[in-house]
C-alpha positions in Angstrom: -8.2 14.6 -1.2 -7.5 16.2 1.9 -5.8 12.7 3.3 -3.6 13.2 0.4 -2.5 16.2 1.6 -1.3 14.7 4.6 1.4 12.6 3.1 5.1 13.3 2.7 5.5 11.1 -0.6 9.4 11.8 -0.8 9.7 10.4 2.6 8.0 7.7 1.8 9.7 6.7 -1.6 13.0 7.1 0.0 12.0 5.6 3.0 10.9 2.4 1.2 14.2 2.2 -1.3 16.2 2.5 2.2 14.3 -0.3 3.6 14.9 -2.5 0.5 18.4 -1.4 -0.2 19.4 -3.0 3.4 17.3 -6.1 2.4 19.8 -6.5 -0.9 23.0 -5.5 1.2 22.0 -8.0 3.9 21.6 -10.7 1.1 24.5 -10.0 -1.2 27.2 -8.9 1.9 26.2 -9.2 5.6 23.6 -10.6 7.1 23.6 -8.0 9.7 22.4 -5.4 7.5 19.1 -6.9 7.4 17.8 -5.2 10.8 18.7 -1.9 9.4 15.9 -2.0 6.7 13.6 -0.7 9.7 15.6 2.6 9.2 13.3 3.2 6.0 10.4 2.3 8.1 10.8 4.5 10.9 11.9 7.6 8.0 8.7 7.2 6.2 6.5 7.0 9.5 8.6 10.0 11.1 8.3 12.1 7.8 4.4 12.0 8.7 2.2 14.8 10.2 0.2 12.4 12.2 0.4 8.8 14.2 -2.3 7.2 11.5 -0.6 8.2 8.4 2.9 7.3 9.6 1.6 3.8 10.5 0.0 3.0 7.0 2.9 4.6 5.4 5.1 2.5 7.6 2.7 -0.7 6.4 3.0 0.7 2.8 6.6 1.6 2.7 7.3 -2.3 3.4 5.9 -3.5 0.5 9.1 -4.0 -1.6 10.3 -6.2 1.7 7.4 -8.4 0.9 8.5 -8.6 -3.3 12.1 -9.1 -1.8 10.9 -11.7 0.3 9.2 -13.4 -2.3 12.3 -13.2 -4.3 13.9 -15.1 -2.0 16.3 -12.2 -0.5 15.1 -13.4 2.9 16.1 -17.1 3.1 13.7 -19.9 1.0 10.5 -21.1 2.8 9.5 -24.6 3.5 6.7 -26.5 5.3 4.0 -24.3 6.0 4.7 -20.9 4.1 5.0 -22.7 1.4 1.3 -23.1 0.7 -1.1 -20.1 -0.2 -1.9 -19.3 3.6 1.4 -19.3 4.7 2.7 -16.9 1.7 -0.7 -15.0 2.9 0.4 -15.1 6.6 4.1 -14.0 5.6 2.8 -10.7 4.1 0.6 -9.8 7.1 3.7 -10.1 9.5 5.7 -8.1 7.0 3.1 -5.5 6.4 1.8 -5.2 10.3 6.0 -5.4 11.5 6.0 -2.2 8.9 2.9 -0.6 10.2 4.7 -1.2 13.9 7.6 0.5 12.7 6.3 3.3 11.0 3.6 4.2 14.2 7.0 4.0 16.4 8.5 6.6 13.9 5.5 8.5 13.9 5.1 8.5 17.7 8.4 9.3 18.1 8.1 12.8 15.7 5.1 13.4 18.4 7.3 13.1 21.3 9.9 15.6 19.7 7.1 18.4 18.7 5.5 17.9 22.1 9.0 18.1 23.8 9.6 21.2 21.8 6.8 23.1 22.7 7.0 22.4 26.2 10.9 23.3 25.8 10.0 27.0 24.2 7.5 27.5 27.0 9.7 27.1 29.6 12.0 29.8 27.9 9.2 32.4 28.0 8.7 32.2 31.8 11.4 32.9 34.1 14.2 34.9 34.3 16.4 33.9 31.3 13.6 35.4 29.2 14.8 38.5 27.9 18.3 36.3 27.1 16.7 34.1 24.5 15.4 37.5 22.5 18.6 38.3 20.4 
């Protein structure tokens, strides 16, 4: 249970509903909403406390892209995704382009802590020091 632990479940419900909200905009508005849906992604993969939860979240948090797209939200198929292995093949790209997404979100929180850190530890040297006390 201790992976458990290590997930932000809000992040990733809300994370997901974003990414499918801009999926239903895009098909009932604008098309140009559809890139937004990553938004969702990258929220539930940044919400994460490490790189491998954020990407499976990521790659779990697109799974209502994959009923949308199955729906037909996403344009109709024909030739080759059509069959079994292509429907297959469409919901590896959509769960791996998730997984992507959420690891970029998830690398990007990284970045920030690390940033941070290195930001606070340059405050404690030096002679601004005793500035940064009040």
């Amino acid at each position: 249970m201790e992976f458990i632990d290590n997930i932000d479940v809000k992040a990733l419900v809300f994370g997901a509903a974003i990414a499918a909200a801009f999926i239903i905009f895009g098909y009932l508005y604008w098309d140009w909403f559809y890139p937004f849906s990553a938004i969702g992604l990258l929220y539930a993969g940044y919400a994460q406390k490490d790189i491998i939860s954020g990407t499976l979240i990521g790659a779990f948090a697109a799974t209502p892209i994959v009923a949308l797209t199955f729906q037909g939200y996403l344009g109709h198929f024909s030739g080759f995704f059509v069959t079994e292995t292509g429907m297959l093949t469409v919901v590896i790209i959509i769960l791996l382009v998730g997984a992507f997404v959420g690891l970029v979100g998830a690398w990007a929180k990284r970045s920030r802590v690390k940033a941070k850190e290195e930001y606070e530890k340059k405050q404690k040297i030096g002679k601004n020091k005793n500035k940064n006390k009040k």
